[in-house]
C-alpha positions as CSV (number, residue, x, y, z in Angstrom):
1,X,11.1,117.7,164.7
2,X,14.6,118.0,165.5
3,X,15.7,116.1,162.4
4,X,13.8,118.4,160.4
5,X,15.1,121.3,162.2
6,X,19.0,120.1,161.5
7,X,18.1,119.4,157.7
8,X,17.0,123.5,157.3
9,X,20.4,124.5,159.1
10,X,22.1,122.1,156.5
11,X,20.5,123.7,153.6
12,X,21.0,126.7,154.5
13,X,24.9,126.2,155.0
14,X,25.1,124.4,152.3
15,X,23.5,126.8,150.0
16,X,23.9,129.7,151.6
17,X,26.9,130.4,148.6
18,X,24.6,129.6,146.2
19,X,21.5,132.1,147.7
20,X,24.5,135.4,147.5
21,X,25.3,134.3,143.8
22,X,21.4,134.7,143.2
23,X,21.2,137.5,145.2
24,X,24.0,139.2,143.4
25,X,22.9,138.4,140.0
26,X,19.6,139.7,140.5
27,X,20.9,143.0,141.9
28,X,23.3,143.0,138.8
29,X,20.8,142.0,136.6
30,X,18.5,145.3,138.3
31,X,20.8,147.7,137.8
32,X,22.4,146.6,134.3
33,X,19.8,148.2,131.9
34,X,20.9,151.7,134.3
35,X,24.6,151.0,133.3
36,X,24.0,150.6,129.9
37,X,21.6,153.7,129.5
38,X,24.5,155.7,131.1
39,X,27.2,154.8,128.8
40,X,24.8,155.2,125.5
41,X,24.0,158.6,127.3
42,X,27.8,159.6,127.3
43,X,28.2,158.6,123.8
44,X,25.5,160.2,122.3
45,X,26.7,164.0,121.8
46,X,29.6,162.8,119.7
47,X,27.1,159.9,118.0
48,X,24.7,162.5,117.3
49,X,26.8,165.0,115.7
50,X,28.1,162.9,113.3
51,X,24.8,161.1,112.1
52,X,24.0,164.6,111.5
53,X,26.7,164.9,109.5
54,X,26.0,161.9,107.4
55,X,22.5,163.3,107.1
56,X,23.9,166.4,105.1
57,X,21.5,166.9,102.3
58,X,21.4,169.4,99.1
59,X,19.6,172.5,99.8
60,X,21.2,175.1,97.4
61,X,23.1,174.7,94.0
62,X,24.4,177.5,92.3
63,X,23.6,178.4,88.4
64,X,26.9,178.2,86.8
65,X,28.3,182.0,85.1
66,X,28.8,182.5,81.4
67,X,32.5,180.8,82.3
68,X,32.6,177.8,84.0
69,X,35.8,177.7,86.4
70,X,36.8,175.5,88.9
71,X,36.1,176.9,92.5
72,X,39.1,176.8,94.1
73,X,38.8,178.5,97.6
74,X,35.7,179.5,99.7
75,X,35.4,182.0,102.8
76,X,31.9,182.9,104.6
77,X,31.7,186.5,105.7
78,X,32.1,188.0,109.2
79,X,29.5,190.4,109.9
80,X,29.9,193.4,111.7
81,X,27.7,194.8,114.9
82,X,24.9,195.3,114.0
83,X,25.4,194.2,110.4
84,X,23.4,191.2,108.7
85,X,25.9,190.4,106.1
86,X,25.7,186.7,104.6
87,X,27.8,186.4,101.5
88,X,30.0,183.8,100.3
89,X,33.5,184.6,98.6
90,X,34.7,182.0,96.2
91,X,38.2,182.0,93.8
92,X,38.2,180.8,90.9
93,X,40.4,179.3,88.3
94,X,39.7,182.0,85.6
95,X,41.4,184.6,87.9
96,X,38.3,186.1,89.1
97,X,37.0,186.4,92.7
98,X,33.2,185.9,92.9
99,X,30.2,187.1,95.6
100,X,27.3,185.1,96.4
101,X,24.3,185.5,98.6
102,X,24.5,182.4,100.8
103,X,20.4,181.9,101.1
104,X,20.1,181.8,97.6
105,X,23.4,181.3,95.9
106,X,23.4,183.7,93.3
107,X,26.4,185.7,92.6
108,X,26.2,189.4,93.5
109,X,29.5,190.5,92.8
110,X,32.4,189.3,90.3
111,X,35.5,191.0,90.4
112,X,38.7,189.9,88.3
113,X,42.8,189.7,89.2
114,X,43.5,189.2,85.7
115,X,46.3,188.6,84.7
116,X,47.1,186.9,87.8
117,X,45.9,183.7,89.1
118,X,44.3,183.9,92.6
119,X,46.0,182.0,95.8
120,X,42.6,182.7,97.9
121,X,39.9,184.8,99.3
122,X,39.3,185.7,103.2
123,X,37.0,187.9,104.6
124,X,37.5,190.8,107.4
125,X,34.8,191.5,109.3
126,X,32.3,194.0,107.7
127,X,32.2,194.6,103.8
128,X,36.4,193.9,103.2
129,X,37.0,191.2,101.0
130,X,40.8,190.1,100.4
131,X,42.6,188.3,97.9
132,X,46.1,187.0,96.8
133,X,47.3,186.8,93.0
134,X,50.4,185.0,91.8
135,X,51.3,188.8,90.4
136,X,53.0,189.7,94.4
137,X,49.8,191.9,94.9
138,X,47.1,191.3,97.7
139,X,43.9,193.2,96.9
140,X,40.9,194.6,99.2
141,X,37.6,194.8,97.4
142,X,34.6,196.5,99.1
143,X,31.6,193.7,98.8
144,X,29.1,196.8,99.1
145,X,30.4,198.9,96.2
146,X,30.0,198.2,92.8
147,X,32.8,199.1,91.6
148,X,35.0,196.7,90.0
149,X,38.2,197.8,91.3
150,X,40.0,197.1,94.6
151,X,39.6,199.6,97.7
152,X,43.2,199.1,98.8
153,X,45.8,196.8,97.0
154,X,49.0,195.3,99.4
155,X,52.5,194.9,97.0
156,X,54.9,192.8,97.8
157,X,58.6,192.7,97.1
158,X,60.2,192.2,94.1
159,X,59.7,188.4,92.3
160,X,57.3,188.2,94.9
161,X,54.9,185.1,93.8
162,X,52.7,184.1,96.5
163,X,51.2,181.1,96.9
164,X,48.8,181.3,99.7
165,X,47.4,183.7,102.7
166,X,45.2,184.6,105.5
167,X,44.1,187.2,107.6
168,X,44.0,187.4,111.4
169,X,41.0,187.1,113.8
170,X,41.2,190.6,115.0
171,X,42.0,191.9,111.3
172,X,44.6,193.4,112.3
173,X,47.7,191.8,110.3
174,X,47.5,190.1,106.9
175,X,50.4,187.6,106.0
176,X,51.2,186.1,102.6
177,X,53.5,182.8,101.6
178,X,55.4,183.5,98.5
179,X,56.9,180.5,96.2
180,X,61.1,179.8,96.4
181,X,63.1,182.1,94.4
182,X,66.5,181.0,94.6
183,X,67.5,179.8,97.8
184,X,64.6,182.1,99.9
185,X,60.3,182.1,100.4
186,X,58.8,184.4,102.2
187,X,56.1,185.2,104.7
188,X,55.3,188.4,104.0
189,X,53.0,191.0,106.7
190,X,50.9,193.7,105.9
191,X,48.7,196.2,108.5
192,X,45.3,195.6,107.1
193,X,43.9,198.6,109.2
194,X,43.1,201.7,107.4
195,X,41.9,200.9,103.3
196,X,41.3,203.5,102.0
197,X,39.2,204.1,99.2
198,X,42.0,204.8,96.5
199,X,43.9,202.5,95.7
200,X,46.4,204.4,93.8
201,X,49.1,204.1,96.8
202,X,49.7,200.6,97.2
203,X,50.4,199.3,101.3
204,X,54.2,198.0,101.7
205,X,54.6,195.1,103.7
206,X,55.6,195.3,107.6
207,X,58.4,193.1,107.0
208,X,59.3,189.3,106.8
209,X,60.2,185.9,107.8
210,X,62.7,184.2,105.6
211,X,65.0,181.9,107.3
212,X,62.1,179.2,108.5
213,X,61.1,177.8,105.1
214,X,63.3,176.8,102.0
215,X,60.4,175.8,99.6
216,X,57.3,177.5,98.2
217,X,54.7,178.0,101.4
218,X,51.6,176.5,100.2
219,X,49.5,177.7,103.3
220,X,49.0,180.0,105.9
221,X,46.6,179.9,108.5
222,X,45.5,182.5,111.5
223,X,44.7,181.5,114.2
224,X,41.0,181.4,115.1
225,X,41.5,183.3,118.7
226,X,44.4,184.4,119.1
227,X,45.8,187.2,116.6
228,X,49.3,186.7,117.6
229,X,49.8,182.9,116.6
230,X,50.0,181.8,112.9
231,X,50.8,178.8,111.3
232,X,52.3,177.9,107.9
233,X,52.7,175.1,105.8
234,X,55.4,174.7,103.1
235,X,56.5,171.9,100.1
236,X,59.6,171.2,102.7
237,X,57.1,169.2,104.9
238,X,57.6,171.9,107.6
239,X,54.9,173.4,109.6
240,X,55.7,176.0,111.6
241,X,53.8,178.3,114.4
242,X,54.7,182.1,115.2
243,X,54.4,184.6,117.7
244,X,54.3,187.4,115.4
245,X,54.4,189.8,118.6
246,X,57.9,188.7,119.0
247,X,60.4,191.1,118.0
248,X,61.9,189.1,115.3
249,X,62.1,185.7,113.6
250,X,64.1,183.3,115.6
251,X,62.3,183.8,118.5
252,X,59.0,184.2,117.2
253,X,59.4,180.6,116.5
254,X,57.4,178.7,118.5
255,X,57.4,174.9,116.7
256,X,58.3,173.2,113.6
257,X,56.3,170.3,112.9
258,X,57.3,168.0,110.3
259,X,54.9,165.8,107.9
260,X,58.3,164.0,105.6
261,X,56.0,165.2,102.9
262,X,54.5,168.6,100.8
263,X,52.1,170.3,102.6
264,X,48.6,170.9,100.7
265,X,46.6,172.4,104.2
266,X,46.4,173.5,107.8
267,X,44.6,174.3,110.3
268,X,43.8,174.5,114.2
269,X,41.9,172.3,116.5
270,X,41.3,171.1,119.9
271,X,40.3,172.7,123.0
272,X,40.9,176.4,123.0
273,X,42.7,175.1,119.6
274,X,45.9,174.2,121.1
275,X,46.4,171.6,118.4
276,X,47.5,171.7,114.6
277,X,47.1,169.7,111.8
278,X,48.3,169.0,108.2
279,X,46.9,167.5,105.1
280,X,49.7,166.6,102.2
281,X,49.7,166.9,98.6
282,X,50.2,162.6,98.7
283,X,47.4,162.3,100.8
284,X,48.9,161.8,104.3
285,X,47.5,163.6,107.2
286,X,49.3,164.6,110.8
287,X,48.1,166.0,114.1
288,X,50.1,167.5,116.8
289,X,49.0,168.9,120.1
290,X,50.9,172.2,120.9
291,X,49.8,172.0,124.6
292,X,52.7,169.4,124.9
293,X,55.9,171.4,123.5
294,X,56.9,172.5,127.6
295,X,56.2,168.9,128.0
296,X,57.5,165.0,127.8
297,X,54.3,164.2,126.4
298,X,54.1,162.8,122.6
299,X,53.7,165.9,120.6
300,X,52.3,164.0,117.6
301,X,49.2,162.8,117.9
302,X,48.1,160.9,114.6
303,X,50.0,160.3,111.9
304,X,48.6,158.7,108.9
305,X,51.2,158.2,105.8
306,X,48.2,157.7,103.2
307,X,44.3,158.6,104.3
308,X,43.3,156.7,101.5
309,X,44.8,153.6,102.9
310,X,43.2,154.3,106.3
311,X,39.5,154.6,105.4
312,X,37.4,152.2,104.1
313,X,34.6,153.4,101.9
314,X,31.8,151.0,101.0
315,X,31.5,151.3,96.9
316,X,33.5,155.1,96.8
317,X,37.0,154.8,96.7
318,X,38.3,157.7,98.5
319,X,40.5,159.4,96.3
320,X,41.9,162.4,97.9
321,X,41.6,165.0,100.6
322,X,40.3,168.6,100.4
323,X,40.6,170.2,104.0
324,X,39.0,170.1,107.4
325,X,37.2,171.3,110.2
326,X,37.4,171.4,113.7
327,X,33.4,171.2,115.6
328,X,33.1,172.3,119.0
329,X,30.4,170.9,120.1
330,X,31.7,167.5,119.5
331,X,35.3,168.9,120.0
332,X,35.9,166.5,117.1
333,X,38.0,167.2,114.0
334,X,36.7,165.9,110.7
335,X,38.3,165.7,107.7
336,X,37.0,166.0,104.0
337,X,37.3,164.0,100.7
338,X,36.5,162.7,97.7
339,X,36.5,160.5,94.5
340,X,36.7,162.1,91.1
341,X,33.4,161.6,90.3
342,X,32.3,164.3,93.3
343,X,31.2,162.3,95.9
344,X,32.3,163.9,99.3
345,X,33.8,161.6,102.0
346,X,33.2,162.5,106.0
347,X,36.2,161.7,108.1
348,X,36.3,161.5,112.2
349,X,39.7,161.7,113.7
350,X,40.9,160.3,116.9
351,X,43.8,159.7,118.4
352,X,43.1,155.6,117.6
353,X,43.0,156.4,114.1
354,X,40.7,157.7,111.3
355,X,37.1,156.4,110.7
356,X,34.7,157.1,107.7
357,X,31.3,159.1,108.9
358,X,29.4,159.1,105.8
359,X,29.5,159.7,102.2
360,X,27.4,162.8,100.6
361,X,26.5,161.9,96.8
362,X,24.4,163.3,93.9
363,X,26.1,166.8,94.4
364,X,29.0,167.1,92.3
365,X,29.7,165.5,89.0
366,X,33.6,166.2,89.1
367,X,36.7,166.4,91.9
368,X,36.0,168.2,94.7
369,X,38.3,171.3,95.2
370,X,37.3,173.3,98.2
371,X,34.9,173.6,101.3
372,X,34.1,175.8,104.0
373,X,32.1,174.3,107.5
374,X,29.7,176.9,108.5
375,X,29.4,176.4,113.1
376,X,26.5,178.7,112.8
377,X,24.0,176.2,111.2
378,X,26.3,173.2,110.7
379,X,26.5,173.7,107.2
380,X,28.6,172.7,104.4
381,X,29.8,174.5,101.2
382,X,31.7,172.8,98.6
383,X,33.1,173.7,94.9
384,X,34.1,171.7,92.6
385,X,35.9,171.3,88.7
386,X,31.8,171.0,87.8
387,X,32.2,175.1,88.6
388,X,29.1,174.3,90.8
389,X,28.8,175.5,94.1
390,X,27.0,173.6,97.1
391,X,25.3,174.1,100.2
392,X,24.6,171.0,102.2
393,X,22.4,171.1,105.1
394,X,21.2,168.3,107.5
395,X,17.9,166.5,106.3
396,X,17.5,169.3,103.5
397,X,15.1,168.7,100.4
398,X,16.8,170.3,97.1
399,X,13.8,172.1,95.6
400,X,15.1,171.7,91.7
401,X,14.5,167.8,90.0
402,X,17.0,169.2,87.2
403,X,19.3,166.6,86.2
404,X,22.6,168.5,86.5
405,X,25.0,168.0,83.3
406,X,28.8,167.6,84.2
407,X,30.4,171.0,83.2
408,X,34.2,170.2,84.2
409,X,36.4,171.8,82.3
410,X,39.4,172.0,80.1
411,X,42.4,171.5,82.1
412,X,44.7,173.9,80.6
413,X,43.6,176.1,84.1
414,X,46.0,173.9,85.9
415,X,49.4,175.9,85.6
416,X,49.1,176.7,90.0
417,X,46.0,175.1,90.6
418,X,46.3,171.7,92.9
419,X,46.0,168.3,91.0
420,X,45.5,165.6,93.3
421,X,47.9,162.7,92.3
422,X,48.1,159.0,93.8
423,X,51.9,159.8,94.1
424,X,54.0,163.1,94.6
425,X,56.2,163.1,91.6
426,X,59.1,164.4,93.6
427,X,58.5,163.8,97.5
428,X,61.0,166.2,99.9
429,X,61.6,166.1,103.6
């Protein structure tokens, strides 16, 4: 008996080490499938959103006009109170500016800036529809009037040529980016308040900024919340941001951002968009984070010399970039692209580098040339050189079996209009 006794002490000594490793696996091996859930859990909003985005389907496709154009710019309108308006504004490369019904895609409206090509279109809030024309003259065209003159036109000054423009989110202030004559470009600010319904008396501009770009401004972007901050992006690689409530130019200032290359687009992201991006005419993107200038924090973010080198797409080369969009729910920004036979490349940034979402084919049958991201239904509207444009929904069915014919065009439309190169012919910085 006592022998016995002392041989269960020694066990129990002995593998008393080996009993606690047990016991701690299986309390590791309990509680591991709990772990796991928790982190899959965490990932799953962002994870979520962009399987969505992969998902994006066909639902409408417009019936090209009696003159195919390339569709060069798209806006969505911003209804009113107590207004249900839900058009779609599109520019297009045979100077006209045209209205479509977003449910069904036709177009409503067509209006023409002939003879000057368009830089845009941008919607106010309510029935005001802007656009910019190489000819220094900003027009306002009322989307509820038939009439196929402007409500209000903005001049500009003399040799005035602009380039690019956008309104502010209070649509208060509307600001235009000329191209360099001689050593000077412009941004140029009108008061948008008050159109009139003559527009015999043209609007002169507010003033100018002229000493913080020397080469044509390609873009200019509002922000999306705060009416005082504007950004704009110029061929010198510069991006700047201003307080246009400051009283003048040098110290509405706020940064200058440079990509070493020609900017092609720009716009605001992050939380409470406190970040800014730019897309270049080479193909190179770059991300900065304003909420660091007062800071010793990196203000760049990401910068990428050539996208294209970057992401890896399965059997669709990507090609080039169109634009982007920041999503709030996933507080994400995505970029989009493209090959030249229209297939549309989804692009998740970070600040470890850039990573291909998904690919959206059978739309287009030509390059892609502009897109607008719809927050309200997570849609996506593209146009193209096939003058069709798209609305992409998750999961949709496209009703029509029609094979669609490519309808790209001549390129003789190309005097302004962007052509998306593998090189920059002449590269400044």
């Amino acid at each position: 008996v006592i022998a016995g006794f002392l041989y269960a002490i020694l066990i129990l000594v002995v593998f008393h080490p080996v009993v606690d490793l047990i016991d701690n696996f299986n309390l590791t091996y309990k509680y591991a499938p709990l772990i796991i859930i928790k982190t899959a859990f965490e990932m799953t909003a962002v994870e979520k959103i962009e399987e969505q985005l992969a998902s994006l389907r066909i639902a409408k496709r417009s019936t090209p006009g009696e003159e195919p154009a390339y569709l060069l710019d798209i806006d969505l309108s911003k209804p009113a109170p107590c207004e249900n308006s839900d058009l779609v504004a599109v520019s297009c490369s045979n100077e006209s500016v045209r209205v479509y019904s977003r449910e069904t895609l036709r177009c409503q409206r067509e209006y023409s800036s002939r003879p000057a090509a368009l830089r845009g279109v941008r919607f106010a809030r309510g029935s005001a529809l802007f656009s910019a024309g190489s000819d220094g003259v900003l027009r306002c065209w009322d989307v509820r009037s038939a009439t196929q003159k402007p409500v209000q036109v903005f001049s500009g000054y003399p040799a005035n040529v602009f380039l690019s423009f956008d309104i502010g989110c209070s649509d208060l202030i509307v600001c235009a980016g000329t191209e360099k004559v001689e050593q000077d470009a412009f941004l140029v600010f009108w008061d948008a308040r008050g159109v009139t319904d003559c527009a015999s008396s043209a609007k002169e501009p507010l003033g100018v900024y002229s000493e913080s770009h020397n080469d044509d401004i390609t873009k200019v972007c509002f922000h999306p919340v705060e009416p005082n901050l504007v950004a704009s992006g110029s061929t010198d690689g510069l991006v700047n941001v201003f307080d246009i409530n400051k009283d003048n130019e040098d110290d509405a200032l706020v940064s200058t951002c440079n990509s070493d290359s020609s900017v092609s687009f720009i716009g605001w992201s992050g939380k409470d968009y406190k970040q800014v991006y730019c897309l270049t005419h080479d193909e190179g993107f770059c991300w900065w984070d304003m909420a660091q200038l007062d800071t010793e924090e990196p203000l760049t973010l990401l910068r990428a010399l050539d996208v294209r080198d970057s992401v890896c797409a399965e059997n669709h080369s990507l090609s080039y970039l169109v634009g982007g969009f920041y999503h709030e729910k996933a507080e994400k920004l995505f970029l989009i692209g493209g090959t030249s036979t229209g297939n549309i490349h989804l692009i998740s940034c970070g600040t470890d580098g850039l990573s291909l979402v998904g690919t959206l084919c059978g739309g287009h049958s030509a390059t892609v040339r502009s897109c607008c991201w719809n927050p309200a239904d997570e849609s996506l509207l593209t146009g193209g050189e096939d003058a069709q444009l798209l609305l992409w929904k998750p999961g949709a069915v496209e009703r029509s079996l029609t094979k669609k014919a490519s309808l790209k065009i001549a390129s003789s439309v190309q005097k302004r209009v962007r052509v998306h190169n593998s090189t920059l012919k002449s590269r400044k910085k």
